[in-house]
C-alpha positions as CSV (number, residue, x, y, z in Angstrom):
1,X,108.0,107.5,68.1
2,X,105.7,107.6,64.8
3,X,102.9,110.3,65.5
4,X,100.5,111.7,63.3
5,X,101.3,115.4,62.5
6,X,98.8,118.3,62.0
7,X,99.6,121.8,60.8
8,X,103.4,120.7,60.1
9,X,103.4,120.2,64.2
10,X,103.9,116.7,65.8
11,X,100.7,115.6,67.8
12,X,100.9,115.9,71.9
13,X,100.7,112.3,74.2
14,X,97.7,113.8,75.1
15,X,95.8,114.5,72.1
16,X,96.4,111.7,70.4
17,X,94.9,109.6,73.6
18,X,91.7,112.3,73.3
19,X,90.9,112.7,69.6
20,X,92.8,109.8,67.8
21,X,93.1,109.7,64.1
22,X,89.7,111.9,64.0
23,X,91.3,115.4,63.8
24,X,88.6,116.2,60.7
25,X,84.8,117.8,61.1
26,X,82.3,115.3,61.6
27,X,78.6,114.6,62.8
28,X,78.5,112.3,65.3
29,X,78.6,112.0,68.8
30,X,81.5,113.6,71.0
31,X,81.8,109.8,73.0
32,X,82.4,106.8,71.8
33,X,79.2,104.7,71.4
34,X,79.3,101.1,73.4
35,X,78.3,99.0,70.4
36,X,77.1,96.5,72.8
37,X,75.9,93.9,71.0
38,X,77.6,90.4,70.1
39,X,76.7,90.2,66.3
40,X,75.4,92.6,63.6
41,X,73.0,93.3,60.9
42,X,73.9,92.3,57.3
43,X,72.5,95.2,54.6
44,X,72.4,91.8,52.1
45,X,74.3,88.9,51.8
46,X,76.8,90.7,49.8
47,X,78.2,91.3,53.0
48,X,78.7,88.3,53.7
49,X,80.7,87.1,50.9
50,X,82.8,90.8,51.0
51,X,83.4,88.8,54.5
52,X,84.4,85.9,53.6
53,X,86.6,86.9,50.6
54,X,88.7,88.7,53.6
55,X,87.5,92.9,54.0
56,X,87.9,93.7,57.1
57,X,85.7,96.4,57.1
58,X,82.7,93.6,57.2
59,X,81.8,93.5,61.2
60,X,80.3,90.3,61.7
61,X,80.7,89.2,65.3
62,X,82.5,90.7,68.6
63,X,85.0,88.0,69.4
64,X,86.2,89.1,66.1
65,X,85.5,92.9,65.9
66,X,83.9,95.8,67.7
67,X,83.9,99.3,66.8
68,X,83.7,100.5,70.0
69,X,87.0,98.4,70.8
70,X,88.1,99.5,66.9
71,X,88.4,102.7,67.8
72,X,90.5,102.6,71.3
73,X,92.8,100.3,69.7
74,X,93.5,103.1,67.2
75,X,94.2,105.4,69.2
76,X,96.2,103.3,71.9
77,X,98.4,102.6,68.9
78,X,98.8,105.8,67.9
79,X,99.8,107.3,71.7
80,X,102.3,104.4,71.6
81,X,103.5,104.5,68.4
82,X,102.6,101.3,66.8
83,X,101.1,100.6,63.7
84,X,98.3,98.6,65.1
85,X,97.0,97.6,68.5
86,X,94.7,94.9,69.8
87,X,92.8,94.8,73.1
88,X,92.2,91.8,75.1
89,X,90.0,91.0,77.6
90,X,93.2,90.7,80.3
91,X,97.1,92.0,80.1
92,X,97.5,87.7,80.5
93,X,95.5,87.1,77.2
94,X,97.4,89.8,75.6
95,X,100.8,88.2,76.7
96,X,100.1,84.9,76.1
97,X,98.5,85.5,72.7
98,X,101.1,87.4,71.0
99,X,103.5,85.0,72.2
100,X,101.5,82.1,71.1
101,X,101.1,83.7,67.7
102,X,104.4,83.7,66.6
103,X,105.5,80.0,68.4
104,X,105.3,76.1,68.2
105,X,106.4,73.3,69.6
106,X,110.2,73.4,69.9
107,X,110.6,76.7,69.7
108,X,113.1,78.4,72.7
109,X,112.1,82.1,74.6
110,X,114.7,84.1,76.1
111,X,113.6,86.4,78.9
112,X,115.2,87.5,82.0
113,X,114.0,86.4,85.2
114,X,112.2,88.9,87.1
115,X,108.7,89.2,85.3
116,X,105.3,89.5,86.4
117,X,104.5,86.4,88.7
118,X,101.7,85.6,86.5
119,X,104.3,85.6,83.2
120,X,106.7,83.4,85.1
121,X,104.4,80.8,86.2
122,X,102.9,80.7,82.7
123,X,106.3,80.5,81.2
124,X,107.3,77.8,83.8
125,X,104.4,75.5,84.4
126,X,102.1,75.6,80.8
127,X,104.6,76.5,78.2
128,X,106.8,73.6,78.6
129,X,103.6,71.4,78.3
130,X,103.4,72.7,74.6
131,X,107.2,71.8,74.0
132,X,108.5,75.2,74.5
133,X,111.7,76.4,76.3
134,X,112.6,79.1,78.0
135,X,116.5,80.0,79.3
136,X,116.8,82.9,81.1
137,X,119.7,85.8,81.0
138,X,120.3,87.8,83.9
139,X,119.3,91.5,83.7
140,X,123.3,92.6,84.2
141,X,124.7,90.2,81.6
142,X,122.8,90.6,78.5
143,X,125.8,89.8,76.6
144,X,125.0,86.1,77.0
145,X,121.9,86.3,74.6
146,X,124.3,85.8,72.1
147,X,125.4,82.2,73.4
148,X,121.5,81.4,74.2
149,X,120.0,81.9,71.2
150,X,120.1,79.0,69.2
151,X,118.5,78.4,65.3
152,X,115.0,77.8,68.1
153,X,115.0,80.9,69.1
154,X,111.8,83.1,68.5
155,X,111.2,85.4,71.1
156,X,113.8,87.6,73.6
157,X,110.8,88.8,76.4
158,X,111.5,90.9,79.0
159,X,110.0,94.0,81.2
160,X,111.0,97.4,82.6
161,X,110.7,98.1,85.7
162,X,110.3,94.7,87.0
163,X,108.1,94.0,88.9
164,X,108.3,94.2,92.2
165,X,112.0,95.4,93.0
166,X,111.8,98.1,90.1
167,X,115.0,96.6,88.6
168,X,115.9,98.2,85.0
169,X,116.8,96.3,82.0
170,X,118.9,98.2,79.7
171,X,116.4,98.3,76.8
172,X,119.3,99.7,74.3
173,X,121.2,96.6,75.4
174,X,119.0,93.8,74.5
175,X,118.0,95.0,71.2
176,X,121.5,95.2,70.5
177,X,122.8,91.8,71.2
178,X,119.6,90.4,70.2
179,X,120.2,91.6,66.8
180,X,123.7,90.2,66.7
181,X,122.1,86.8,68.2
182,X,119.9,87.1,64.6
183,X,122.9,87.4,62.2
184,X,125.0,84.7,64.0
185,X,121.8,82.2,64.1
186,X,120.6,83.1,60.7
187,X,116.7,83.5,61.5
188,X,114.8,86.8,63.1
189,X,114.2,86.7,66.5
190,X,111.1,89.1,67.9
191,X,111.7,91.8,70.9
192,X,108.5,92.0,73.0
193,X,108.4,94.0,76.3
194,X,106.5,94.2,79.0
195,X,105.7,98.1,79.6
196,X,102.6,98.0,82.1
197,X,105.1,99.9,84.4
198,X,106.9,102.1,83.3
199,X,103.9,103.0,80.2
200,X,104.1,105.0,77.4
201,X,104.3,108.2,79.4
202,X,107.7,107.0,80.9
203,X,109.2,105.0,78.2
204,X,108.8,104.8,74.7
205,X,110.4,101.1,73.6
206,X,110.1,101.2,69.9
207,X,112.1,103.9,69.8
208,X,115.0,102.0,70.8
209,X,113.6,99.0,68.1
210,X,111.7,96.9,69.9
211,X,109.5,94.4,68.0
212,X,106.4,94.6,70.4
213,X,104.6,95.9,73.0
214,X,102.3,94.0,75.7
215,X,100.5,96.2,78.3
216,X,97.9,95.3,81.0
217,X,95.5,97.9,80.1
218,X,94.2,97.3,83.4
219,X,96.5,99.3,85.3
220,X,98.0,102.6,84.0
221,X,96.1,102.7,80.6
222,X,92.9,101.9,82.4
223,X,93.7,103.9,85.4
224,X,90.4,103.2,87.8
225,X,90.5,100.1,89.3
226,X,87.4,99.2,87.2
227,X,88.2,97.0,84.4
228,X,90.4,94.2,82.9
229,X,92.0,94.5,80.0
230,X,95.7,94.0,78.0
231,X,97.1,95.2,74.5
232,X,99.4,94.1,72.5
233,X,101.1,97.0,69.5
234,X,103.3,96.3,66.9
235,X,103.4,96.0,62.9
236,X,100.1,95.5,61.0
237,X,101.7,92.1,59.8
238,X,102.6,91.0,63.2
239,X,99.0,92.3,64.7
240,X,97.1,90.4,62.1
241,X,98.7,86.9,63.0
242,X,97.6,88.2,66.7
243,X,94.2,88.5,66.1
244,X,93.7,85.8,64.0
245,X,94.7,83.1,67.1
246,X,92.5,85.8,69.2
247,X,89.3,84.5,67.7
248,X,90.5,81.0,68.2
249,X,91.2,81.6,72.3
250,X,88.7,83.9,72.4
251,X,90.5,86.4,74.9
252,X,88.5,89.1,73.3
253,X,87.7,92.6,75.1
254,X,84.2,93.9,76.1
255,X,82.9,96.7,74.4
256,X,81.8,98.2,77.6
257,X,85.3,97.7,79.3
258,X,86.7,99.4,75.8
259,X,84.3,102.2,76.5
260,X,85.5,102.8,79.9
261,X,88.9,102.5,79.0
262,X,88.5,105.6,75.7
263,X,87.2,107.7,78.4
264,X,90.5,106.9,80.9
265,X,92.8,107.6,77.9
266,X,91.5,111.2,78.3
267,X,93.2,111.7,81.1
268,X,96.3,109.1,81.3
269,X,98.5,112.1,80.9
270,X,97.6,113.5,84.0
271,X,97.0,111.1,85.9
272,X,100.4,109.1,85.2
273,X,102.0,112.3,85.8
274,X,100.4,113.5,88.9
275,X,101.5,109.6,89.8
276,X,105.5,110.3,88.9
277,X,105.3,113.1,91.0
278,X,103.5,111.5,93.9
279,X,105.8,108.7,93.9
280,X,109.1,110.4,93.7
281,X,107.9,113.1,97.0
282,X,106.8,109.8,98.9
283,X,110.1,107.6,98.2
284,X,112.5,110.4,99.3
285,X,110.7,111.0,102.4
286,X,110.8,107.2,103.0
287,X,114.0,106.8,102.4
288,X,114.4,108.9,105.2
289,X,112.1,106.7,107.7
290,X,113.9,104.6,110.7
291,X,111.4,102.2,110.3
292,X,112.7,101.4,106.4
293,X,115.3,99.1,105.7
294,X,115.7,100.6,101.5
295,X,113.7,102.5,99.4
296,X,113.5,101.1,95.4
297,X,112.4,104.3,93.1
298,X,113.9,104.4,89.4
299,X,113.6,108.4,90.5
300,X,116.4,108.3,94.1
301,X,119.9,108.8,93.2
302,X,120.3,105.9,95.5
303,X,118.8,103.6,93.3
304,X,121.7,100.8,91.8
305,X,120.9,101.8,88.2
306,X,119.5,105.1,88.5
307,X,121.8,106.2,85.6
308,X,119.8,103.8,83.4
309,X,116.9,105.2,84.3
310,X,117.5,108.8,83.5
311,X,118.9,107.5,80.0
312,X,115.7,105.7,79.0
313,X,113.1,106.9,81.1
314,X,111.4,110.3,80.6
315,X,109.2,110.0,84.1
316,X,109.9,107.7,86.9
317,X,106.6,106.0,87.3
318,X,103.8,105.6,90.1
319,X,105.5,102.3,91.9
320,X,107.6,102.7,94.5
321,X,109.1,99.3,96.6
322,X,110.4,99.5,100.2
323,X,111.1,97.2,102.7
324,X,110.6,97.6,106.7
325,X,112.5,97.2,109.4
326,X,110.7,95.0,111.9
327,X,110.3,95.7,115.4
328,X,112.1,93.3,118.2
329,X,109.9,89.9,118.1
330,X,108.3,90.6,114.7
331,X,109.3,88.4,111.8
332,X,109.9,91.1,108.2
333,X,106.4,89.6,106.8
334,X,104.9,90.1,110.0
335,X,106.0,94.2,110.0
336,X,104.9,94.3,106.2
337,X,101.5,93.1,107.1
338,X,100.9,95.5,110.3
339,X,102.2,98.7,107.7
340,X,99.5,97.6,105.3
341,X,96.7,96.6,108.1
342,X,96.8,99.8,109.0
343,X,97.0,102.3,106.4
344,X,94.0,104.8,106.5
345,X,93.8,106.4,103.1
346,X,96.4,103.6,101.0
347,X,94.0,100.9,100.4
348,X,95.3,97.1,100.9
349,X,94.6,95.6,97.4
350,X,96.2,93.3,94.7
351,X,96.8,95.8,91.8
352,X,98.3,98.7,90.5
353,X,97.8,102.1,88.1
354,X,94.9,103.7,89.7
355,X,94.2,107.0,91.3
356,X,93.8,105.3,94.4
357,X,97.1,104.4,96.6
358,X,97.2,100.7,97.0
359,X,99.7,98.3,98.9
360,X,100.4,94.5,98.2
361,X,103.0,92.6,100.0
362,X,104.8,90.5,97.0
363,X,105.3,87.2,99.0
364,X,101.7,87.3,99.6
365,X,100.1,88.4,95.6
366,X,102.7,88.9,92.5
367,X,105.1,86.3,93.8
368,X,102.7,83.9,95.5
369,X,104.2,79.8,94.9
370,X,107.3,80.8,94.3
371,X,109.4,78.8,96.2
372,X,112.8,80.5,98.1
373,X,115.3,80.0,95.7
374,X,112.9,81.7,93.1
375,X,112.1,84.6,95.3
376,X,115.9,84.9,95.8
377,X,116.3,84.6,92.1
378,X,113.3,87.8,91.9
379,X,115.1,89.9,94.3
380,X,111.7,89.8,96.8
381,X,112.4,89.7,100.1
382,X,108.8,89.2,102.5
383,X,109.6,92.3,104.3
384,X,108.6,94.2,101.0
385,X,105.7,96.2,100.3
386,X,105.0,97.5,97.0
387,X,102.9,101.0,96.7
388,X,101.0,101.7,93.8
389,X,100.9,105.4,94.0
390,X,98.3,107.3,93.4
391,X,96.8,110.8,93.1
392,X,95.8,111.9,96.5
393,X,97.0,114.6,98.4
394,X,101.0,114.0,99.1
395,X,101.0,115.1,102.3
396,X,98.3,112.6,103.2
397,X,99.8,110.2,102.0
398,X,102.7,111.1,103.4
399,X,101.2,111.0,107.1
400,X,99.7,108.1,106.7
401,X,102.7,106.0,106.1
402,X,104.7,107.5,108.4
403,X,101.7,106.6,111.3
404,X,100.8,103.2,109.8
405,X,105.3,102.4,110.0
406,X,105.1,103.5,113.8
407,X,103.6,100.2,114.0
408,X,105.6,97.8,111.9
């Protein structure tokens, strides 16, 4: 990972997501101001012109640039890695952006299969309507990139952990045979990866040369279940043809949601590590419940590629996947829903990332209108629940899975 160094030291996870770039005496407040305004003052018209001959350093108008959204894109950037960063107003205008940025008609994506359900239906129901391709390579064959990519090929996509069965693509892998797919093709072909779940406290992609980096700031970035946002890191070159489509879909972020997410940053290390711990304690003692079929965690030794996981992974992460075993007369989905009705401190909700515990049944949120074969193809099965774990107290959480299961 590129990191700033200070004193001949390399810079902590942590201080880089507190202090940024700023490591230098200053007057100023110890916050970031919300610059919450949607244009701004001109000294003269020279600025202006300094504007429109191209300096950056002119702000002008929010869709375009903020300062308060300047400044946690630098330091997301720099806890990552990246040369530059841009914040969206969604992880789905972040995706779709930097995609959109770098394509045109004709052009083919490769991407495996299991994605985000909002990712898949984008890349299956709109993308085709702008005369785009995608072929998918399974997660265990990545070898066959080299016979998909064609002289079309633009993008290989892909994320890990997937989302929801926690399934690992070999990250090492695909930038490999993605770079022999460039030399037998002739043309460059960009790496982007989802990494809402695992994040950058788990797994650090460019350091296995990956192109690009998409996020939904939303979850573990963000951290609170109060605010929607996405990011996308990578070269300065590649970030500029990013933002210049931004002002033209208009996906920008809110200076108050930037706000709240520099003040989440503060803490992400603890948090997502407090998470990794939670998770791991709570998927080995449900692996151990009669009321659960299988327990996915990158973390178990049971887990099929957990192997992979301790080669690229440095933390485990907060999601854990099970599946329950359904009691005489109840259909799996059935079970799965009486688990979640009645969890006491886990909260029944459509997301993931924060510091509270919260349960989603796939079939029902991430994987809605997918049809069987598709679910099949996913891995999801309707007696899954996926748990978004969070920073309680283990032991209640603990309890109140084991009470809310009696009842599956």
């Amino acid at each position: 990972m590129k990191t700033k160094k200070q004193a001949g030291s390399v810079l902590s996870l942590s201080t880089r997501a507190i202090h940024g770039n700023k490591l230098y005496a200053f007057k100023g407040p110890v916050a970031t101001p919300i610059y919450q305004t949607s244009t701004y003052r001109f000294e003269s018209s020279e600025d202006a012109i300094r504007y429109a001959k191209g300096d950056p350093t002119v702000y002008v108008y929010t869709r375009y640039h903020n300062p308060t959204v300047h400044d946690v894109e630098e330091k997301i950037a720099l806890m990552e890695g990246g040369e530059a960063a841009a914040l969206f107003s969604s992880g789905m205008a972040a995706i779709t952006t930097a995609i959109l940025a770098v394509t045109k008609p004709g052009d083919e994506i490769i991407s495996t299969p299991a994605l985000y359900g909002g990712t898949y239906r984008w890349f299956r129901d709109e993308l085709p309507k702008s005369g785009m391709t995608v072929k998918y390579v399974h997660p265990d064959h990545l070898d066959q990139i080299e016979n998909l990519a064609t002289p079309k090929t633009t993008i290989v996509y892909f994320e890990t952990p997937t989302n929801p069965t926690l399934d690992l693509v070999d990250i090492a892998e695909v930038v490999k045979r993605t770079r022999r797919a460039e030399r037998k093709i002739g043309r460059k072909i960009l790496i982007m990866i989802d990494n809402t779940f695992a994040s950058i406290l788990n797994q650090d992609p460019f350091k296995y040369g990956i192109d690009v980096i998409v996020e939904s700031a939303t979850k573990y970035l963000g951290g609170h279940s109060d605010i929607i946002a996405g990011v996308v890191v990578g070269t300065s070159d590649f970030l500029k043809q990013v933002r210049g489509l931004a002002k033209y879909h208009g996906g920008c972020a809110d200076p108050f949601a930037a706000y709240l997410l520099t003040r989440s940053l503060k803490t992400f290390e603890l948090r997502v590590g407090k998470q990794n711990e939670n998770a791991l304690t709570l998927a080995k003692t449900l692996e151990k419940h009669k009321k659960v079929n299988r327990v996915l965690y990158p973390g178990l030794p049971s887990f099929p590629k957990y192997h992979l996981a301790k080669k690229q992974m440095s933390g485990f992460g907060g999601m854990v996947t099970i599946e329950v075993k359904p009691s005489k007369g109840r259909s799996p989905v059935e079970a799965a829903a009486r688990v979640c009705d009645n969890l006491k401190i886990a909260v029944n909700a459509m997301s993931l990332g924060g510091v509270e515990t919260l349960v989603s049944i796939p079939v029902y949120s991430s994987h809605i209108f997918l049809s069987d074969t598709e679910l099949k193809h996913h891995g999801v099965t309707p007696g899954m629940i996926r748990i978004s774990v969070g920073v309680e107290g283990i032991e209640d959480l603990i309890g109140d899975f084991e009470q809310a299961l009696s009842l599956a």
